[in-house]
C-alpha positions in Angstrom: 20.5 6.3 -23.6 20.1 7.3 -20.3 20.8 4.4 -17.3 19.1 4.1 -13.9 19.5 1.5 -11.0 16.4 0.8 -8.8 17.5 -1.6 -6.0 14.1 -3.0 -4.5 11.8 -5.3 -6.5 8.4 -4.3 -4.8 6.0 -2.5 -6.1 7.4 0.7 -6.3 10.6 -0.2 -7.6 9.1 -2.9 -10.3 6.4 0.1 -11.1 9.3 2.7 -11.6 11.6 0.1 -13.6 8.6 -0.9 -15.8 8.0 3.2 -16.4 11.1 4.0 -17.6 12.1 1.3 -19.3 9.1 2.2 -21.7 9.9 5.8 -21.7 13.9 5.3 -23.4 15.8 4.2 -20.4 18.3 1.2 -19.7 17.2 0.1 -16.5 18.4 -2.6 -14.1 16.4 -3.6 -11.3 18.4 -5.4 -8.4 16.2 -7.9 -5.9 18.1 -9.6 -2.9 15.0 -12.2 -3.0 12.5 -12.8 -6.1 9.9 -10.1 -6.7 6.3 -10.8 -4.5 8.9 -13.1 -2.0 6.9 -13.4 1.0 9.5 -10.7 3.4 8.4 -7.8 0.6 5.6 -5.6 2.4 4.6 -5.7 -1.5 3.8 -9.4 -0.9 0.8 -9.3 1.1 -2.1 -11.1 -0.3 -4.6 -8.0 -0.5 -3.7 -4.3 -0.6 -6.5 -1.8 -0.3 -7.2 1.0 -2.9 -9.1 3.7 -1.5 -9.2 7.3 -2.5 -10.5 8.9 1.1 -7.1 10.4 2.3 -8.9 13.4 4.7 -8.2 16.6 3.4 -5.1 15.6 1.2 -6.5 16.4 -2.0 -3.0 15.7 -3.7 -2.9 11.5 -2.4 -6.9 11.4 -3.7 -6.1 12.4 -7.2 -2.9 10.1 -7.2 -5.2 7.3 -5.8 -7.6 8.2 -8.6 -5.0 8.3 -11.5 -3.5 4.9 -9.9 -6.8 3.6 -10.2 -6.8 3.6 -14.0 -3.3 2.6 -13.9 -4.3 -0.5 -12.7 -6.8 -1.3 -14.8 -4.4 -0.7 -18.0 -1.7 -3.1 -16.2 -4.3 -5.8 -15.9 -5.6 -5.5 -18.9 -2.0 -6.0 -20.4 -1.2 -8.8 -17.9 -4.7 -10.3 -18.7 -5.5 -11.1 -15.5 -7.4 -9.4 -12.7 -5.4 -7.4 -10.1 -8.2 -4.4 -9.1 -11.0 -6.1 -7.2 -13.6 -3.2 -7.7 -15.9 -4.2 -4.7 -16.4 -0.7 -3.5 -15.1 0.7 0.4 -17.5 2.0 3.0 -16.1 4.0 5.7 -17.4 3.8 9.1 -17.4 7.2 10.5 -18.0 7.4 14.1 -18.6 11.1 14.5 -20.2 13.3 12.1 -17.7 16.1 11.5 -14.2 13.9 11.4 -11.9 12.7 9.5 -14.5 10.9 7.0 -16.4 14.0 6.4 -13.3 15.8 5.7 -12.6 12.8 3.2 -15.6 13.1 1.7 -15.5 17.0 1.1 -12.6 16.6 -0.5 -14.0 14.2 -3.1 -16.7 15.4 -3.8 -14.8 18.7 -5.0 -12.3 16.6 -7.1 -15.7 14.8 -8.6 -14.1 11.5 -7.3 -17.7 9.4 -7.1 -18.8 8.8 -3.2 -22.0 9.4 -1.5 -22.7 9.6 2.4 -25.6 7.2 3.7 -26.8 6.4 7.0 -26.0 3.8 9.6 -28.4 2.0 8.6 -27.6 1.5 5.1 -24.6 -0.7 6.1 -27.3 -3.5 5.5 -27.2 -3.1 1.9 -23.5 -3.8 1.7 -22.9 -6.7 4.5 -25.4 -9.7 5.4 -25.3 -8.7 8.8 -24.1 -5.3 10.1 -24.2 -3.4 13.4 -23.9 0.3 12.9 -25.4 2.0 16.1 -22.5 3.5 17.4 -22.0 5.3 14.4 -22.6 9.0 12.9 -22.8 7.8 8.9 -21.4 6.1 6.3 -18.9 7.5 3.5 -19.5 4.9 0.5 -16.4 5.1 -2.2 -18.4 2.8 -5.3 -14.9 2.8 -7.4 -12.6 1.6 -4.6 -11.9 -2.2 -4.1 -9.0 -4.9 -3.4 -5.5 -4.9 -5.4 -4.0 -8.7 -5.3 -1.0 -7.7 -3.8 1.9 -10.2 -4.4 0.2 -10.9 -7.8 0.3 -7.7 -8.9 4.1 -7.2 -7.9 4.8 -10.7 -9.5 3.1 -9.4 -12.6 4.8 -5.9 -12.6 8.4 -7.2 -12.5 7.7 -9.7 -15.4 6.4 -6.9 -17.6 9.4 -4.8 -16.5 11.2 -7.2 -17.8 10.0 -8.3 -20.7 10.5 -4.0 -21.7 13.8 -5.1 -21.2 15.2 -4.3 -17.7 17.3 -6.3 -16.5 16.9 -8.2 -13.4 20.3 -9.0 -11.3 19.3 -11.2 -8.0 21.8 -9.4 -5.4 21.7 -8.0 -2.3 23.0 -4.5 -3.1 24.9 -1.8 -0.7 25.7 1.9 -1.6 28.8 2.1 -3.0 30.7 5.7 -4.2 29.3 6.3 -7.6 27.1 2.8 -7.9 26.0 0.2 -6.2 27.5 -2.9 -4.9 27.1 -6.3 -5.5 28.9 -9.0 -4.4 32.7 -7.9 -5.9 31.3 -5.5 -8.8 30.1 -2.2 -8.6 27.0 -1.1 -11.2 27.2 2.5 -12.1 24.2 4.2 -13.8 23.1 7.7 -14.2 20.7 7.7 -11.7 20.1 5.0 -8.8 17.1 5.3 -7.3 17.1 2.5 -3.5 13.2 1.8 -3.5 14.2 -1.1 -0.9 11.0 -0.5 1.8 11.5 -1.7 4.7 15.5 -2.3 4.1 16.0 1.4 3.4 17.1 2.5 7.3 19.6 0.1 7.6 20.9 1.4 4.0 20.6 5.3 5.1 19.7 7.7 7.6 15.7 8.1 6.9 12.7 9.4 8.9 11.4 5.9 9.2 10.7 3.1 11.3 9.9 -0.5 10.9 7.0 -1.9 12.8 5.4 -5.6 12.1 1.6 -5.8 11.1 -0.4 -9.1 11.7 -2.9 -9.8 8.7 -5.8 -11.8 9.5 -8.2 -13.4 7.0 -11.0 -15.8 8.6 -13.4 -18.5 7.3 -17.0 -17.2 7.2 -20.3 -18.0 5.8 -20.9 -18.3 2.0 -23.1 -14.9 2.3 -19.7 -13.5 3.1 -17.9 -14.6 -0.1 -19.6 -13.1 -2.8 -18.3 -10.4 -5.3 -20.2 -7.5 -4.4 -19.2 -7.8 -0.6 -17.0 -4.2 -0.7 -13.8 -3.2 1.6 -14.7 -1.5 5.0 -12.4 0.8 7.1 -13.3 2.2 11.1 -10.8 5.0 11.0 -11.4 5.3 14.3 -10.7 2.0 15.3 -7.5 1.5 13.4 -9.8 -1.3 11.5 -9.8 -2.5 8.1 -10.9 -5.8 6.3 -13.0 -6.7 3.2 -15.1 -9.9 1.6 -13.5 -13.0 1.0 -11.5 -12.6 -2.3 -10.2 -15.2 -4.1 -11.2 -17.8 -1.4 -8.4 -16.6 1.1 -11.5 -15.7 3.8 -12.6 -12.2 4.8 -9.7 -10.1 6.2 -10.4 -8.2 9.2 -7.3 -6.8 10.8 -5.7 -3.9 12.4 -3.8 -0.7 11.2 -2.1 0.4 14.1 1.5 0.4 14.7 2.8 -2.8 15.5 6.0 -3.2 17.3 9.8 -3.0 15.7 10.9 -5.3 13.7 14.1 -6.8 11.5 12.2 -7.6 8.1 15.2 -9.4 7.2 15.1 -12.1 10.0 12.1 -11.4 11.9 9.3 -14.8 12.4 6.6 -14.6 10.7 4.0 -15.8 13.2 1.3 -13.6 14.2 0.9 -12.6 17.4 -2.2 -14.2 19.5 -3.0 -10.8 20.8 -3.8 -10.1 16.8 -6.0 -12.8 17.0 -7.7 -12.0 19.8 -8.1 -8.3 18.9 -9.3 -8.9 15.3 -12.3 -11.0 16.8 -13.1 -8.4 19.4 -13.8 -6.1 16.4 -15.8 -8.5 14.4 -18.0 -9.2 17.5 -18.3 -5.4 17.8 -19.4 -4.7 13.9 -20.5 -7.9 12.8 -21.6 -10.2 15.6 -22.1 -13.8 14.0 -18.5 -13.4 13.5 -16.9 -12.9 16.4 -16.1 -17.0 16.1 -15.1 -17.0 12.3 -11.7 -19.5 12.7 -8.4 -17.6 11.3 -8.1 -19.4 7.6 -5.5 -17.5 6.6 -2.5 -15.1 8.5 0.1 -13.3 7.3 3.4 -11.1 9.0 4.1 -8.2 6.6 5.7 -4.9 7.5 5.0 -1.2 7.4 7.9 1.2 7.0 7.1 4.0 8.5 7.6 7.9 8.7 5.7 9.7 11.6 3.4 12.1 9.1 2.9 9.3 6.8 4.2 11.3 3.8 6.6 9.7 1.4 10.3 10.1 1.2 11.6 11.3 -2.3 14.8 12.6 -2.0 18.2 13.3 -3.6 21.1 12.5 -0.9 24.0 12.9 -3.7 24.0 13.5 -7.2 21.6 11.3 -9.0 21.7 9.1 -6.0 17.9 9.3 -4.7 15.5 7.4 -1.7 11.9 6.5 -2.8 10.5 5.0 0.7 8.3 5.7 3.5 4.9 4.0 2.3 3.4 4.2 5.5 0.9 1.2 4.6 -1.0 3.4 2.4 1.4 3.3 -0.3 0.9 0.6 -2.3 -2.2 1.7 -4.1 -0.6 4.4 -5.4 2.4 2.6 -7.7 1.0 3.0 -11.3 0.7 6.9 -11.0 3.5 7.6 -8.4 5.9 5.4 -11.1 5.1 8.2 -13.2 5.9 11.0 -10.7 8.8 9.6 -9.6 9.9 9.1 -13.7 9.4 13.3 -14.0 11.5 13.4 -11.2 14.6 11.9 -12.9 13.7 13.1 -16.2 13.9 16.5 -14.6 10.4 17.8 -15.5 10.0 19.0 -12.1 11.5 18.5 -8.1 9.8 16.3 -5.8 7.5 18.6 -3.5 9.1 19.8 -0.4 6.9 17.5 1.9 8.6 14.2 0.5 12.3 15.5 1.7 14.2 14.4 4.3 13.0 17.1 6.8 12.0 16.8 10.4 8.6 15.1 10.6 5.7 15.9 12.6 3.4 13.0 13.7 0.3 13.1 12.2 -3.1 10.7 11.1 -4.2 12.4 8.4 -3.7 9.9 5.5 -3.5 6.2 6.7 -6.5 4.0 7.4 -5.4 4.0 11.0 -6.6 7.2 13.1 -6.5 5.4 17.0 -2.6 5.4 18.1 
């Protein structure tokens, strides 16, 4: 039987460990913490799941495969995790990166539809749209319940029988260590997030991201009230889900942090910035009191793409999520599952290459 290590209990480790535990493999899955703790990026309350990625047609049909992916897992979990409100994308000029996005679907028949401005009124009790070129309206995309869905991933991976071994873990020749022992394997795969630079040398930086959820009006809590992105703006939020308040926050780079050890207090320029945007799009709001805040973590490359990569033998790096990764776990498990079985390499944009800022796939398109 074939043996792998996957150090990291987010959702990309807990994903891969679940995956190849049911395809044959002995897996163990080593967590420093308890998978969905609070430090995991994988542990914020809502993740978005959106197939819009500009012209990357090879992230929208992962994102559409993931889709389905989670609906199986929640279905086996019996439980919701998928929140299928719908997305709409504010696009402030007509030929940009949402029109791109939407070409793009359209010719992988991934269901969307372009409206006007003034459509926004069908999806939000009150909406301000002037300053905008149109609409890009994804029916099938929605919320993911974050640190449930983690929680719930690890506890299926190991009821497939991998086993769990709370440890902080360090490279070690031919394993990994923990503690005094050394665990060897035939593949070890460090899915740790935001842990990985301090592990290896990686493309990757580690910022800290504010999440901001705020009580509003009933009208604002209901079911059908779908995600929303401004690109532009570096904006994203959605309906109140769950009765945590609507999230309205920003995407943009925050500044570097230690996940390990960092506070977890937002900062009050978070605040403040978040409600300057909900005066802007949705003006009743602008005085909406914070119910709900949250410190989580991007780990970061500067294009955004991935890092899946082989830096000895059978020793590999799966990191870089660049806050748009999450979403993706089901199908990328899969991927990343080829990868070891040797059904194909990794493509040559997830190595660890020289990278060359660029906006083209996160929700953030401002900094």
């Amino acid at each position: 039987m074939k043996s792998v290590i996957v150090v990291g209990a987010g959702i990309w480790g807990s994903s891969l460990a679940l995956r190849l535990a049911e395809t044959g493999w002995a897996v163990t899955l080593v967590e420093q913490h308890t998978p969905g703790h609070v430090r995991q990026a994988s542990a914020g309350e809502t993740r978005l799941l959106r197939c819009a990625h500009g012209t990357e047609e090879w992230y929208a049909r992962m994102a559409w495969r993931a889709r389905d992916g989670w609906r199986r897992l929640e279905e086996r979990a019996g439980e919701p995790l998928f929140h299928e409100a719908g997305m709409v994308w504010f696009a402030g000029t007509p030929d940009g990166w949402e029109n791109a996005s939407a070409q793009v679907l359209k010719n992988l028949d991934i269901p969307c539809e372009v409206l006007d401005p003034a459509d926004g009124a069908r999806f939000f009790p009150e909406f301000r749209g002037d300053d905008l070129s149109f609409l890009l309206w994804e029916p099938h995309a929605g919320v993911l319940r974050a640190r449930r869905a983690t929680q719930v991933t690890a506890a299926l991976a190991v009821s497939a029988g991998v086993r769990l071994v709370r440890a902080r873990a360090v490279p070690a020749p031919g394993g990994v260590r923990v503690g005094g022992d050394v665990l060897t394997a035939d593949r070890v795969v460090w899915a740790c997030g935001a842990w990985l630079p301090e592990l290896f040398e990686v493309p990757m930086t580690v910022t800290k991201q504010d999440t901001l959820h705020f009580a509003v009006p009933a009208a604002w809590t209901t079911p059908g009230t779908p995600a929303w992105v401004d690109h532009g703006a570096s904006a994203y939020g959605h309906g109140d889900v769950d009765g945590a308040g609507m999230k309205a926050t920003s995407d943009a780079e925050g500044r570097p942090y230690e996940p390990e050890h960092g506070e977890r207090v937002v900062d009050e320029a978070s605040v403040a910035n978040a409600r300057a945007y909900l005066g802007r799009r949705f003006p009743s709001l602008v005085s909406a009191p914070v119910l709900f805040s949250q410190v989580c973590q991007y780990a970061l490359t500067p294009d955004a793409e991935w890092i899946i990569a082989e830096v000895s033998p059978g020793v590999w790096l799966l990191g870089g999520d660049s806050g748009h990764g999450f979403k993706h776990a089901p199908a990328l498990a899969g991927y990343v599952a080829g990868v070891l079985d040797g059904d194909h390499a990794p493509e040559a944009r997830f190595g660890l290459r020289e990278r060359v800022p660029s906006r083209g796939l996160r929700t953030s398109g401002s900094t």
